[in-house]
Structures are given as C-alpha cells and as structure tokens.
C-alpha positions in Angstrom: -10.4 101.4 -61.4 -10.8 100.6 -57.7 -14.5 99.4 -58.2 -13.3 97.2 -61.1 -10.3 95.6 -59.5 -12.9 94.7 -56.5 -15.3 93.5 -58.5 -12.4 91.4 -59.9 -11.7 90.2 -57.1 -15.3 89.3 -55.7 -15.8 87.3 -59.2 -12.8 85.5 -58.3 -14.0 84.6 -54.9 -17.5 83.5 -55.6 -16.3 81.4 -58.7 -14.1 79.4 -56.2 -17.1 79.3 -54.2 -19.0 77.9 -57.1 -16.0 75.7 -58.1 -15.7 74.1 -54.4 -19.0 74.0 -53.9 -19.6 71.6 -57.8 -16.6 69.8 -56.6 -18.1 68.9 -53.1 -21.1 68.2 -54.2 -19.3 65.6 -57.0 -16.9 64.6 -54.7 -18.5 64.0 -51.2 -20.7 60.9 -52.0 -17.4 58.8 -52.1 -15.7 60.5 -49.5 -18.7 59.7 -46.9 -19.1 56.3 -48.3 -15.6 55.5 -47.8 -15.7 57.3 -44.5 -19.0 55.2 -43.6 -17.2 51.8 -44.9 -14.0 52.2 -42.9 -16.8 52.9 -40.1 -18.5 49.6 -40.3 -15.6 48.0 -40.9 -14.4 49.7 -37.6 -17.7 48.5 -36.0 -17.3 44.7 -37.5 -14.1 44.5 -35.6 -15.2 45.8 -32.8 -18.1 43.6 -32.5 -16.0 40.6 -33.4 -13.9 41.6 -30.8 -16.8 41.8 -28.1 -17.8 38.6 -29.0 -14.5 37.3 -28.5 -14.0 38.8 -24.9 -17.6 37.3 -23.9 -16.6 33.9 -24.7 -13.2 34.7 -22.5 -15.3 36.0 -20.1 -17.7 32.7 -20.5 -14.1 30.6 -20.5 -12.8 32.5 -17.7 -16.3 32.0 -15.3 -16.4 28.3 -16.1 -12.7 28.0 -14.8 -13.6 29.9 -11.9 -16.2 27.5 -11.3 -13.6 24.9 -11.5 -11.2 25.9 -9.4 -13.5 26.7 -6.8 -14.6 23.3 -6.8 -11.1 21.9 -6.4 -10.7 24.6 -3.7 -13.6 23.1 -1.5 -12.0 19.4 -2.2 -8.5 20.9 -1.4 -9.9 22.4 1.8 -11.4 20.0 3.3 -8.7 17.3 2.3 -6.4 19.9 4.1 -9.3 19.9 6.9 -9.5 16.1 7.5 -5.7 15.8 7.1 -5.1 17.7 10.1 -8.2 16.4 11.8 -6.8 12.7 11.0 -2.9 14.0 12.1 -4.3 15.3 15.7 -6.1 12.2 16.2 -3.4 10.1 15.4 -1.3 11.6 17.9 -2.8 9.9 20.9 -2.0 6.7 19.2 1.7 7.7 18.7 2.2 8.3 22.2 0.9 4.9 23.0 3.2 3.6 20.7 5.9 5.4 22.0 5.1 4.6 25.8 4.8 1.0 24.7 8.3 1.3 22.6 10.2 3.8 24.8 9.1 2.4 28.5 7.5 -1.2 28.6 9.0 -3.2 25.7 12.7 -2.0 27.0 11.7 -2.8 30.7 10.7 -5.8 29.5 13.7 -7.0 27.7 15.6 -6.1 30.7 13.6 -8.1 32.6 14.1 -11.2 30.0 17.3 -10.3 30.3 18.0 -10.2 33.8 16.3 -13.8 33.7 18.6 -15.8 31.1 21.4 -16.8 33.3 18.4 -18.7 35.3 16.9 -19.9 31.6 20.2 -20.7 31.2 20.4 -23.1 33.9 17.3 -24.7 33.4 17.9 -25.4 29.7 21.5 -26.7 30.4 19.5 -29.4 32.8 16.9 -29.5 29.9 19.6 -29.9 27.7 21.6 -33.0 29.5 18.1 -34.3 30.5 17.4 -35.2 26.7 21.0 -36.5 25.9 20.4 -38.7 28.6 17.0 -39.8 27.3 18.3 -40.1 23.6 20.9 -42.2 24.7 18.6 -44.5 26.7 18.2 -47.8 24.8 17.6 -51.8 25.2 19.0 -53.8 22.8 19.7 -57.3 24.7 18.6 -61.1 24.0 16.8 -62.7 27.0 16.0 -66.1 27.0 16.1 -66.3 23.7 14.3 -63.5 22.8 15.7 -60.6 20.9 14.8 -57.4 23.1 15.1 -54.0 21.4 13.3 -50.6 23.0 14.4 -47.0 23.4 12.4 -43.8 24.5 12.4 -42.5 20.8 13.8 -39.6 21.8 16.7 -38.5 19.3 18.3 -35.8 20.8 21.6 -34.4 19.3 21.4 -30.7 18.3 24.5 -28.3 16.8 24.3 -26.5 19.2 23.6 -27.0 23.1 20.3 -25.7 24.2 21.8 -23.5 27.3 24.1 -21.5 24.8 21.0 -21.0 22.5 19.3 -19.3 25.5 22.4 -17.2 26.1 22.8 -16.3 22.5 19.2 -15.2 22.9 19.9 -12.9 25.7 23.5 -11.4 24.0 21.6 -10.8 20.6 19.6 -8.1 23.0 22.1 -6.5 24.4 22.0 -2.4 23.4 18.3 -3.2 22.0 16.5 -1.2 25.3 18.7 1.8 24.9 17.9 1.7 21.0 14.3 1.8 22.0 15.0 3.8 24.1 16.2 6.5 21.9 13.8 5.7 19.7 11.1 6.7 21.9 12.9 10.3 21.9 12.8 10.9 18.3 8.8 9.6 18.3 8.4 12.5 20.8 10.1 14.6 18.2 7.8 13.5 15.6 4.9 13.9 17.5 5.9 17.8 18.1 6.5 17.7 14.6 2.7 16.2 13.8 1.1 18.2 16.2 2.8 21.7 14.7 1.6 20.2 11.0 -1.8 19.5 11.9 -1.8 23.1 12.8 -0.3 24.1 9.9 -3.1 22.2 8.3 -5.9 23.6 9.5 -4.6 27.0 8.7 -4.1 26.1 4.8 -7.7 24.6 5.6 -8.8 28.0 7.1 -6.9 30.3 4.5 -8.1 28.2 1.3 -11.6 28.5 3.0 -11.4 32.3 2.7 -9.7 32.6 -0.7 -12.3 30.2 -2.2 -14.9 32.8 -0.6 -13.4 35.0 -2.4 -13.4 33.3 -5.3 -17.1 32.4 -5.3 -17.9 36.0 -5.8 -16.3 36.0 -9.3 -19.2 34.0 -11.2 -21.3 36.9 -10.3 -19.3 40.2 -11.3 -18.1 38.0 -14.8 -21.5 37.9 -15.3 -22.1 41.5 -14.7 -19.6 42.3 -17.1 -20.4 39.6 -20.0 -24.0 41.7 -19.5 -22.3 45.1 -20.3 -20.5 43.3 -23.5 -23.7 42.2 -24.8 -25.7 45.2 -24.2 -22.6 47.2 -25.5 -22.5 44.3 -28.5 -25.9 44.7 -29.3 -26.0 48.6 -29.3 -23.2 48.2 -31.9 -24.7 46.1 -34.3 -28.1 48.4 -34.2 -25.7 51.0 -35.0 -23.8 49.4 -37.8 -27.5 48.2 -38.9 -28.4 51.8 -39.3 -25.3 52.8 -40.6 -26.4 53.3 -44.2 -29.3 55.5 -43.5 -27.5 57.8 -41.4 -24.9 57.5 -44.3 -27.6 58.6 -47.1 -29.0 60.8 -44.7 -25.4 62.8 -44.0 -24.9 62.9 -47.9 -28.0 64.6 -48.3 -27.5 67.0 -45.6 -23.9 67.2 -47.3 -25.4 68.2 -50.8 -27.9 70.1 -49.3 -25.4 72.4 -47.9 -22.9 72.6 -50.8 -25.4 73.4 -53.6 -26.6 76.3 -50.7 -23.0 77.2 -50.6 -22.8 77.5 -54.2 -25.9 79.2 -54.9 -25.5 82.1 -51.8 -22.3 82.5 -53.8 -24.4 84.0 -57.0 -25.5 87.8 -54.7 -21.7 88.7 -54.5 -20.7 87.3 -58.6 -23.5 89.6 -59.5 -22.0 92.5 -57.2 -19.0 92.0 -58.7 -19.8 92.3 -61.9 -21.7 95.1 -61.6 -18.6 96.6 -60.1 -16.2 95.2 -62.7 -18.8 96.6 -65.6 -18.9 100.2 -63.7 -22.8 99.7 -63.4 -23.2 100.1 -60.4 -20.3 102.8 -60.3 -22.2 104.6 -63.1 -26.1 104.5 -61.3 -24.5 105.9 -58.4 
C-alpha cells in the first residue's frame, strides 16, 4: 500500500514535470520575444536619449565657446576702462588746479580791477558823448557847411555801469569754483578707487574665463564616452535577435531535458504503483 501511494505520488510529480516542461517549451518563445522586444525598445530609448545628451553636450560646448569669447572682450574692456580712468586722472587734477586755484585768482584779480575799469570807461564813456555830439552845421559865405565826426554815441546803458555790472555778475563765482574744485578732488578719489575696482573685475574675469577655457576639453571627453557608450549600444541592440534565438534555443534545450530526465522517476513510479518492483524484490 505504501509502495503504491509512492509510486502515486512520483507519477504525479514527473507528470507536472512533463506538463511544465510541454508548457515551457510552447510558452517561452513569446515570453523571450516579448522580453527581448521591451529590451530593444529599452535600448532605442536609450540610444535616442544619448544622442540627445551629445547634441546638449555639442550645444552646451559651443556656448562655452561663446561666452568665453565675450569674457576676453569683457576683460579687456574692463582692462582698458580702468587703464583709460587712471590716465584720465592727471588730466582731472589739471582741470581742477585750473578751476579750483587760477581761474578764481583770476576773477579776483579782474575783480579787484573794475573800479579802475570803471573809471576809465566812465571817461571813455563821456569821451564819445562828447564826440557824438560834435557837429558843424553853419553857412559861411554863402556856403552851406555841414560836418560831424560820425560818431553816434548814445547807448541804454552807460558804459562805466556795464563794467560794474560785469564785476557784480562775479561776485560768489570764486568761492563756487572754489568748492567745486573740492568735489573734483572727491571725484578723483572716487575714479582712482574705480579704476581699481576695474582692474580687479579685469583680473577676476581673467581667471574665471581661464577657467572656463578648460570646459571645451572635458565636454569633449564626455561627448566621447556617449558615443563610444552609443555605439556599444546599438551593436548590442544589432545583435539582439541572435542572442534572442540563441537564448530560446538554450531555453528549449533545457525544458525538453527537463521533461525527458522526468521519464526515470514516472517509470519508478509505476513500477511502484503496479507492485513490480515490490513483487521482484
């Protein structure tokens, strides 16, 4: 009864072998080939996508390239800018030792001079209304004389007050300058402290663009892994369908040996199930 409940038992067992074993071997085909088309598929967009990240790559090298370029014209604008500011200074403090010191000294002294300008135009001044006035208009012995200098003299406003509206309208115009040569001091503290500041940006742009420059070369490096990395992929995918039929050969290889190593224990079992082998013993 035990031997027959074994052999049973064993039957049942190597007939599921059998069973799994037909069914793998019916079934598998489409399982790899769905397996190795969701593959390629997987490999398609995988390659697409390599493709895309070399041209960003490409893209992002070329705008490197760029913008190092307008780094080097930013730099040296920055450069000259300051070279042009410190050079200007010595010009500015002419300017302001011309504005601040000799033109106000100068106006003073004008100044300082119109009460005597004054004088001499108030003189000028009468001079000419004399000379404007001088005329002949007489007859002498029968003759109709007329003469005069030509001189027509007679202006708004007296020539003496002109001069000493000349000397009030500059009145508080030294101290201006004055004052204004202060602030030009200022400014040139203040261009002398940017033309620094310039050739700093200029020295720091310098370095960054240095920096910069050595980008070209490691994008390259890495569009070359892509493409190697791209190209491995599509030999792959290329082969894909021969490793495919290769695997579902292996795969039916195995599953008919599965089923067919399953045949020794079915024939044990039903030897035991028949009580031959019981009954030989």
């Amino acid at each position: 009864m035990i031997r027959k409940l074994i052999g049973t038992v064993i039957i049942l067992i190597s007939l599921i072998g059998v069973a799994l074993s037909i069914a793998g071997t019916r079934k598998a085909p489409s399982v790899i080939n769905a397996v190795g088309a969701s593959l390629d598929n997987t490999l398609a967009l995988t390659v697409e996508s390599l493709d895309t990240v070399q041209d960003s790559l490409a893209l992002a090298k070329r705008t490197v390239e760029e913008t190092n370029n307008g780094l080097d014209s930013v730099s040296a604008l920055a450069a000259d800018l300051g070279t042009t500011m410190e050079e200007t200074r010595p010009l500015l403090d002419e300017v302001t030792a011309v504005t601040s010191e000799d033109v106000p000294a100068s106006i003073r002294t004008m100044q300082a001079a119109i009460p005597n300008m004054a004088e001499a135009a108030a003189v000028i001044d009468s001079t000419l209304v004399t000379l404007s006035k001088f005329r002949i208009d007489q007859e002498i012995l029968g003759f109709k004389i007329q003469y005069d200098l030509g001189i027509n003299y007679d202006p708004s406003v007296p020539f003496d007050e002109t001069v000493i509206s000349l000397g009030s309208s500059m009145d508080g115009l030294p101290e201006r300058l004055e004052n204004l040569g202060a602030e030009m001091a200022v400014a040139d503290e203040n261009l002398a402290a940017i033309s620094a500041d310039m050739e700093t940006i200029a020295g720091d742009l310098e370095n960054i663009n240095g920096r910069i420059a050595e980008l070209p070369a490691l994008i390259d490096d890495y569009i070359r892994l892509v493409t190697e990395l791209s190209d491995a992929i599509r030999q792959s995918r290329a082969g894909l369908q021969t490793q495919i039929s290769t695997i579902k050969t292996g795969a039916a290889i195995i599953l008919v040996w599965l089923g067919l190593i399953q045949l020794a224990p079915l024939y044990l079992g039903l030897e035991l199930l028949t009580g031959r082998r019981g009954s030989n013993e």
